[in-house]
C-alpha positions as CSV (number, residue, x, y, z in Angstrom):
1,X,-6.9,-16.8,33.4
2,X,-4.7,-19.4,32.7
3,X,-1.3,-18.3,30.1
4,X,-0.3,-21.8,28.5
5,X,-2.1,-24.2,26.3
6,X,-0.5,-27.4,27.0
7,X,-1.1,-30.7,29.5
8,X,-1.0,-28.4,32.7
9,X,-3.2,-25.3,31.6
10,X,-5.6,-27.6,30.0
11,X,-5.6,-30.5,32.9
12,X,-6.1,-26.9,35.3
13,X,-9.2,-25.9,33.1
14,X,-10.6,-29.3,32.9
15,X,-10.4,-29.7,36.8
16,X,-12.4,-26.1,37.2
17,X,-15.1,-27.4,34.3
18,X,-18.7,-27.2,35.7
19,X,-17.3,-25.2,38.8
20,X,-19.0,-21.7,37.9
21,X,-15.5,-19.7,37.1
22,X,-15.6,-18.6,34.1
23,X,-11.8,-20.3,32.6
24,X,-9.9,-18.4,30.0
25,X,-6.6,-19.8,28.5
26,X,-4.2,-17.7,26.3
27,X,-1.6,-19.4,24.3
28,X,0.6,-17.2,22.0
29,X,0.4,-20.4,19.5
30,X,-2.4,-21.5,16.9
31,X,-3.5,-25.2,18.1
32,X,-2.2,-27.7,16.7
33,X,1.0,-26.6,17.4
34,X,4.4,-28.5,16.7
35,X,5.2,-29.6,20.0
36,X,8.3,-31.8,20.7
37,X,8.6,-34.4,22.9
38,X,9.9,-38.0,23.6
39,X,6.2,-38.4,24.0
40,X,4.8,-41.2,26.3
41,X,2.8,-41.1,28.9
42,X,1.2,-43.9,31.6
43,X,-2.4,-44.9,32.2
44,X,-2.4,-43.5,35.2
45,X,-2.9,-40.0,33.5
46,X,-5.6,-41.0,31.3
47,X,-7.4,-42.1,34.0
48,X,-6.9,-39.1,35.9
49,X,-8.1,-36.9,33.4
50,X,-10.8,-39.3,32.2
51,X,-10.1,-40.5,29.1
52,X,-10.6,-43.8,28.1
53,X,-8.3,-45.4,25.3
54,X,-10.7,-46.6,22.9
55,X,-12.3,-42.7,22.8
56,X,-8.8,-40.9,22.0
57,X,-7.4,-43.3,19.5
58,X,-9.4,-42.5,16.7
59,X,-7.6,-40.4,14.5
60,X,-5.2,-40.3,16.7
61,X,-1.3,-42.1,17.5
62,X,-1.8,-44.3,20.4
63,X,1.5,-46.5,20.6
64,X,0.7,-49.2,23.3
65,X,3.8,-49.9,25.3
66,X,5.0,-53.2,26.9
67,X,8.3,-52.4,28.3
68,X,11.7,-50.8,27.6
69,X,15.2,-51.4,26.2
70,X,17.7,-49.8,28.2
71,X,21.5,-49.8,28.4
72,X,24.3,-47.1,28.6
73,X,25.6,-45.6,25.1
74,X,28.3,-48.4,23.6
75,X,27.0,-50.8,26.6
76,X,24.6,-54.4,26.5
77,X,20.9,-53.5,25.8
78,X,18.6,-55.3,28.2
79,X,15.0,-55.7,27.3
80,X,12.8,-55.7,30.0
81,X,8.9,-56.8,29.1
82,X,5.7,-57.2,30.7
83,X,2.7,-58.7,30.0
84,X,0.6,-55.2,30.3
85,X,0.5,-52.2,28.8
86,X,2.9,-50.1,31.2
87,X,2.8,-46.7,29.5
88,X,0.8,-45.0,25.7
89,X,3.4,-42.9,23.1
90,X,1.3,-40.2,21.5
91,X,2.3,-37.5,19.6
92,X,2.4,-33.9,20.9
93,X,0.7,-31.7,18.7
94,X,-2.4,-34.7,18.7
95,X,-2.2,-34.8,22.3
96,X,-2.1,-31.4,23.6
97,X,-5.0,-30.1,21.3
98,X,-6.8,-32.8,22.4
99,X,-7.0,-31.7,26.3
100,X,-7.3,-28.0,25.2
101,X,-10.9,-28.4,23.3
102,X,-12.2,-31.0,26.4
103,X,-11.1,-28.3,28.7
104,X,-14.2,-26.5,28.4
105,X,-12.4,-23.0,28.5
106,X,-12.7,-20.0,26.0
107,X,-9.5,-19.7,24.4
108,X,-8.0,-16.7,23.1
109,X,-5.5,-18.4,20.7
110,X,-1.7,-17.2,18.7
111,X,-2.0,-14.2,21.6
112,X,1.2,-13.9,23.3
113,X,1.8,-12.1,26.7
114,X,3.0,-8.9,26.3
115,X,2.0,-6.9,29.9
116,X,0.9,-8.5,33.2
117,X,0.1,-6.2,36.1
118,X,-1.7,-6.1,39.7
119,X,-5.1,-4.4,39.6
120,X,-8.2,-3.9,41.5
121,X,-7.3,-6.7,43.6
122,X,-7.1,-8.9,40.1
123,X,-4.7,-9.2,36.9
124,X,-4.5,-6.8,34.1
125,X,-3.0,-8.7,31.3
126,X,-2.2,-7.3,27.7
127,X,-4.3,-4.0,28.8
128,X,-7.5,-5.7,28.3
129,X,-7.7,-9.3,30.3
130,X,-9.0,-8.9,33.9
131,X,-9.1,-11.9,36.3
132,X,-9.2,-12.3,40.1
133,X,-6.4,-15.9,39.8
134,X,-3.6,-15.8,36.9
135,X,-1.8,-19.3,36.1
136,X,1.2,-19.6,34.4
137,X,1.9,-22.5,32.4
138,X,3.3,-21.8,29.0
139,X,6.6,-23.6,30.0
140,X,9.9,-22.7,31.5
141,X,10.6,-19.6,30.5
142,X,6.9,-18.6,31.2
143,X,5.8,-15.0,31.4
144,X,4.2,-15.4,34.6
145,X,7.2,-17.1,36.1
146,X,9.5,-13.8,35.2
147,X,6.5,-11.9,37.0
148,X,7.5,-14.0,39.7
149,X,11.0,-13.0,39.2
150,X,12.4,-16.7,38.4
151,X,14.6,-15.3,35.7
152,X,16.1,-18.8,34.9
153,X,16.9,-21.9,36.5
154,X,20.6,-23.1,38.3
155,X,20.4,-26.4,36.4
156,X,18.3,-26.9,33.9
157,X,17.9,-30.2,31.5
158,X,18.6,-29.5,28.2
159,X,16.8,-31.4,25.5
160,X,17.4,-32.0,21.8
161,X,15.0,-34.2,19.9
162,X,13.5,-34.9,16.5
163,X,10.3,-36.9,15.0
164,X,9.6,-37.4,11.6
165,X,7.1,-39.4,10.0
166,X,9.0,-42.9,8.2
167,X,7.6,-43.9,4.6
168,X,6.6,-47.0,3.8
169,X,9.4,-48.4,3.3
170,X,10.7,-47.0,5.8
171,X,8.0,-48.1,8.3
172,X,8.7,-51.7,6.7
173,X,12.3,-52.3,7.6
174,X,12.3,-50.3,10.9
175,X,13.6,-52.7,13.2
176,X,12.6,-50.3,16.3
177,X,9.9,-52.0,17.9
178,X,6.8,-49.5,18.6
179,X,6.2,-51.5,22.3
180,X,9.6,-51.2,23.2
181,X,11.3,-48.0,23.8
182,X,15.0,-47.7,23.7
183,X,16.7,-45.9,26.1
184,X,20.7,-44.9,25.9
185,X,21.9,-43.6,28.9
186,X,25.0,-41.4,28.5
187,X,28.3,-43.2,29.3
188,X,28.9,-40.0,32.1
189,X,25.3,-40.9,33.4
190,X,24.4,-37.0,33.0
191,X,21.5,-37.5,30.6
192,X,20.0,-40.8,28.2
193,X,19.1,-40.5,24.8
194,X,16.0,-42.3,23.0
195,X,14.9,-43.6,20.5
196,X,10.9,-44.4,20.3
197,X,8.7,-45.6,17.4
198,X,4.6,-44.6,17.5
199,X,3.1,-46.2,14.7
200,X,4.9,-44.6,11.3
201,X,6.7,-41.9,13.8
202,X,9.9,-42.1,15.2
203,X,10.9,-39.7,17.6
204,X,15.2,-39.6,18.4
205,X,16.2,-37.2,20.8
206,X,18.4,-36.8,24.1
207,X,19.1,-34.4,27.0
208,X,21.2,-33.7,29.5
209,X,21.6,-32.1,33.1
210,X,24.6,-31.1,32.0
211,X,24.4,-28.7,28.7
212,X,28.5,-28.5,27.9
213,X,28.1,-29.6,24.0
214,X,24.7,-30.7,23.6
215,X,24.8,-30.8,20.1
216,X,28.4,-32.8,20.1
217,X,26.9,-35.0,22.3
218,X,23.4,-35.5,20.2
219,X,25.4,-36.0,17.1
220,X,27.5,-38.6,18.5
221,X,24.4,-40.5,19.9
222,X,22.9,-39.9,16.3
223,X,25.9,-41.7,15.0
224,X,25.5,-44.8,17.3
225,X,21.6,-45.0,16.0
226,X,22.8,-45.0,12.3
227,X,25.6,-48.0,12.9
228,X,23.8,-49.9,15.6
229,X,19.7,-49.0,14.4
230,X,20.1,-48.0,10.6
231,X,18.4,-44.9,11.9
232,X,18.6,-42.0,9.2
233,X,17.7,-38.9,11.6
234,X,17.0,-35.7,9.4
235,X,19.6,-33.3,10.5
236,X,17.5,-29.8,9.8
237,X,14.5,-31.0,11.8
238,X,16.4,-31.2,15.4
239,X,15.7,-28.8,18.0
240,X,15.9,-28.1,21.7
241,X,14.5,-26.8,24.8
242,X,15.2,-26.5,28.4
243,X,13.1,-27.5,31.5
244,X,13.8,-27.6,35.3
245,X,13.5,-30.4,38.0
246,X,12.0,-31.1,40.7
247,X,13.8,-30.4,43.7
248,X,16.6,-28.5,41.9
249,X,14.1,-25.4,40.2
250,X,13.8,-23.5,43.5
251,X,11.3,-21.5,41.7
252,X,8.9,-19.3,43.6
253,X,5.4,-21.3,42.2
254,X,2.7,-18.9,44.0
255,X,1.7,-15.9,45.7
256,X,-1.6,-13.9,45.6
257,X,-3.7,-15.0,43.2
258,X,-1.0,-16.9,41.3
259,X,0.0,-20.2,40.7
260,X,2.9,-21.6,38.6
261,X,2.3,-25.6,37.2
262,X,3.8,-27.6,35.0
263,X,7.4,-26.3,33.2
264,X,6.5,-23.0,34.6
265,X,6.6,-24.5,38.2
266,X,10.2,-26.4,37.0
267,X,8.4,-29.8,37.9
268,X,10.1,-32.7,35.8
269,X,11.0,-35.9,37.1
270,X,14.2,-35.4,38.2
271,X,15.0,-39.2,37.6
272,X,13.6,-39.7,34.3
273,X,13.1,-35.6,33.1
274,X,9.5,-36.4,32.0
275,X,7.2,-33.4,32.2
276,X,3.6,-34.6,31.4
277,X,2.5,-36.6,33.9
278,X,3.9,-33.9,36.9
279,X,2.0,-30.8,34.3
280,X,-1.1,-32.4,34.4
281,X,-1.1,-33.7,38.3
282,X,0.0,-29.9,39.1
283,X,-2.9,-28.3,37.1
284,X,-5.4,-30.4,38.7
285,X,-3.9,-29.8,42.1
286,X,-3.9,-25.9,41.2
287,X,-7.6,-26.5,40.2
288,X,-8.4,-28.6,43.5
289,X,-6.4,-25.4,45.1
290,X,-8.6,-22.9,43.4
291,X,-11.9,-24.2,44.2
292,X,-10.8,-25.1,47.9
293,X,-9.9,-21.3,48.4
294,X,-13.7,-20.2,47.9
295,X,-12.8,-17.2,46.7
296,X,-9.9,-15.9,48.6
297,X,-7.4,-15.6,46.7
298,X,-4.6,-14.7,48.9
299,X,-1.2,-16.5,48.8
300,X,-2.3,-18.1,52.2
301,X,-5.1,-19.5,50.7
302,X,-3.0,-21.0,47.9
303,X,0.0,-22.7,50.1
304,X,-2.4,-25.8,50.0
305,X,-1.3,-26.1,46.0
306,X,2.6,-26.0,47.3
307,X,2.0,-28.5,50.2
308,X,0.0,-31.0,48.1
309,X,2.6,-30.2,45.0
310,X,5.4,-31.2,47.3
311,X,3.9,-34.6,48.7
312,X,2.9,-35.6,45.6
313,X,6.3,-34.9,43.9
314,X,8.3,-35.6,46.8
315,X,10.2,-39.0,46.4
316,X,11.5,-40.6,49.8
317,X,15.4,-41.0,49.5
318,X,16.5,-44.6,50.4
319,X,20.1,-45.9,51.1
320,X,20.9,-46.0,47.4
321,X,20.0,-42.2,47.2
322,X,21.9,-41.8,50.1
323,X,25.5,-43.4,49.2
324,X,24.9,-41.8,45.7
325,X,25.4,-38.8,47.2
326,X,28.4,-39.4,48.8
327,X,30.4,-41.4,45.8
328,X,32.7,-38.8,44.1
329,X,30.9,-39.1,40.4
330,X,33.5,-40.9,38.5
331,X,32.6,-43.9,41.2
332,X,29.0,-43.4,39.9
333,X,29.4,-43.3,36.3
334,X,31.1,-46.4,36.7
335,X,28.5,-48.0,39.1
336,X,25.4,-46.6,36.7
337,X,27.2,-48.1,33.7
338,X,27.2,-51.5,35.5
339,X,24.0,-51.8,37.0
340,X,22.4,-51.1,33.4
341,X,23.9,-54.8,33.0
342,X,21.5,-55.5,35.6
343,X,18.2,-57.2,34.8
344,X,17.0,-56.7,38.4
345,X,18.0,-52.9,39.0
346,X,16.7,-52.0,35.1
347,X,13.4,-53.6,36.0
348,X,12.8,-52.3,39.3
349,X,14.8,-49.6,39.7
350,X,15.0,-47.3,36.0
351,X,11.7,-49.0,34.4
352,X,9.3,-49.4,37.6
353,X,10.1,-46.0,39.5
354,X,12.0,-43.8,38.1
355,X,10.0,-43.9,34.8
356,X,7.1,-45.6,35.5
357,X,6.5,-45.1,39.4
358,X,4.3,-47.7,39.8
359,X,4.1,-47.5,43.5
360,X,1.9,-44.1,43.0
361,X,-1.8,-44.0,43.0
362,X,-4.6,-41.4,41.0
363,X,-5.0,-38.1,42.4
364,X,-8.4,-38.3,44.0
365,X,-10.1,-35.0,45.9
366,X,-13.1,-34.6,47.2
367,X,-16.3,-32.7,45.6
368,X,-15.7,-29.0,46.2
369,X,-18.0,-26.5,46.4
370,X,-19.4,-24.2,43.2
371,X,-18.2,-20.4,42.3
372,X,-19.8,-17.8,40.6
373,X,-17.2,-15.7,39.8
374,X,-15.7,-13.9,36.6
375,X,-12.9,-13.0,35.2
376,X,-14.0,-10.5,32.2
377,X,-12.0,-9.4,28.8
């Protein structure tokens, strides 16, 4: 059973398809749901979960993306371009119900959690879901994640963000480029704001590690699109959430017959907060996890999820990592503000890994074999 609809449950259900287990996902929502998000994500997770370009676009938003415009709030912008696509902006609510019918699961949907409990050597969920293997992933505050007793997190992002769709006239004097997302970080270097076009969409949002004022800071930042962008963002449409990072969660993510992916594990970027591409490469490890464990179920069974989590996650601290944190962090909001003047360190540095991560290949596990098991309703 897998609670949570979104890229990780769905990328977990996919990976189990044609395995034998019988995949159930509950989602307290009605898909499509209005999902928020800055929204892009590379071609390294299309290939991972198989899709091909040309076979999602139909239909659907598919903003091909070239490069990014980055600079501290008030600061020079510097443009850095490629001649590739580098990275796809799509729209949540397209996205996410997209994975969850290819998934291949039954779905019980708008059914939130209400009970979870150990029995039989399974789950008992809502009095009437049994299963031998329970996976949370509905998202940071996730059901299964208070089961696990991860009753928050000690420093969470905090996230407040907005897309509308533009009218035509709109769309036609828009001078924010679709293949060119802008990217303000904040002038204390504790969060970046964006601003990010996808066909007649625009999407404004901006978060924080540090949540003091969010909504003084997202108003001010709304104010610097308006005179700089000509941006009109609608006031009553922006809303927030929270998620945790990588490294600074400390969330317990598994014991037996339980695993915790995507939000639910806490597993963000912690250099660039993006969720999407860590929620789907966690619920296809959890799926690699489950099938490896040929039926044992036991939390020693499933520490192969945590170990292949962490090496896939875990990002190898160089000198620069190093001396950041030793600099007392006025020194570093004055040394971020000035390498964003930098063409070399935006390129290499922001765009190439801490967004981008080039240097990272596809997941890629071997064949595994088949279950017959069941988890009954």
């Amino acid at each position: 059973m897998i609670v949570g609809g979104g890229p990780a449950g769905s990328s977990c259900a996919w990976g189990l398809r044609d395995s034998g287990l019988d995949i159930l996902i509950v989602d307290r929502s009605a898909f499509p749901r209005n999902k928020l998000c800055g929204g892009w994500i590379t071609p390294l997770v299309l290939d991972e979960l198989a899709i091909a370009p040309e076979d999602y676009a139909p239909g659907r938003t598919l903003q091909p993306i070239s490069g990014f415009r980055l600079s501290s709030i008030g600061g020079p912008q510097v443009d850095i371009r490629c001649q590739r696509i580098v990275s796809y902006g799509i729209r949540r609510c397209e996205f996410d119900e997209y994975l969850l019918r290819r998934g291949g699961a039954r779905l019980r949907e708008g059914e939130p959690i209400t009970s979870i409990e150990r029995s039989d050597g399974g789950w008992l969920v809502n009095g009437n879901i049994r299963a031998r293997v329970l996976v949370g992933a509905s998202g940071h505050f996730c059901p299964v994640s208070r089961y696990l007793g991860n009753k928050g997190s000690p420093a969470p992002v905090v996230a407040q963000e907005v897309e509308f769709e533009m009218d035509l006239a709109q769309a036609a004097s828009s001078n924010v480029a679709g293949d060119l997302p802008e990217l303000f970080f904040c002038r204390d270097m504790r969060g970046y704001g964006w601003v990010f076009r996808k066909d007649n969409f625009l999407n404004v949002g901006l978060g924080r590690t540090d949540s003091h004022e969010i909504s003084r800071h997202v108003k001010e930042f709304v104010g610097v699109l308006k005179k700089t962008r000509d941006v009109e963002v609608p006031g009553n449409g922006i809303t927030g959430h929270a998620y945790g990072l990588f490294g600074h969660s400390h969330r317990t993510i598994l014991d037996d017959g339980v695993l915790l992916i995507g939000d639910a594990a806490g597993l963000a970027y912690a250099e660039s907060g993006e969720g999407i591409r860590p929620a789907v490469e966690s619920g296809l490890i959890a799926a690699h996890t489950i099938l490896s464990a040929n039926g044992d179920y036991r939390g020693k069974q499933l520490v192969l999820y945590r170990d292949l989590l962490t090496s896939r996650l875990q990002r190898e601290h160089g000198r620069l990592d190093t001396l950041s944190q030793l600099l007392p962090h006025a020194v570093k909001e004055f040394a971020g503000r000035t390498l964003l003047r930098s063409r070399a360190f935006c390129r290499n540095v922001v765009m190439d890994q801490w967004f981008l991560r080039v240097a990272e290949q596809r997941l890629a596990f071997e064949a595994r074999p088949v279950h017959q098991e069941l988890a009954s309703t």
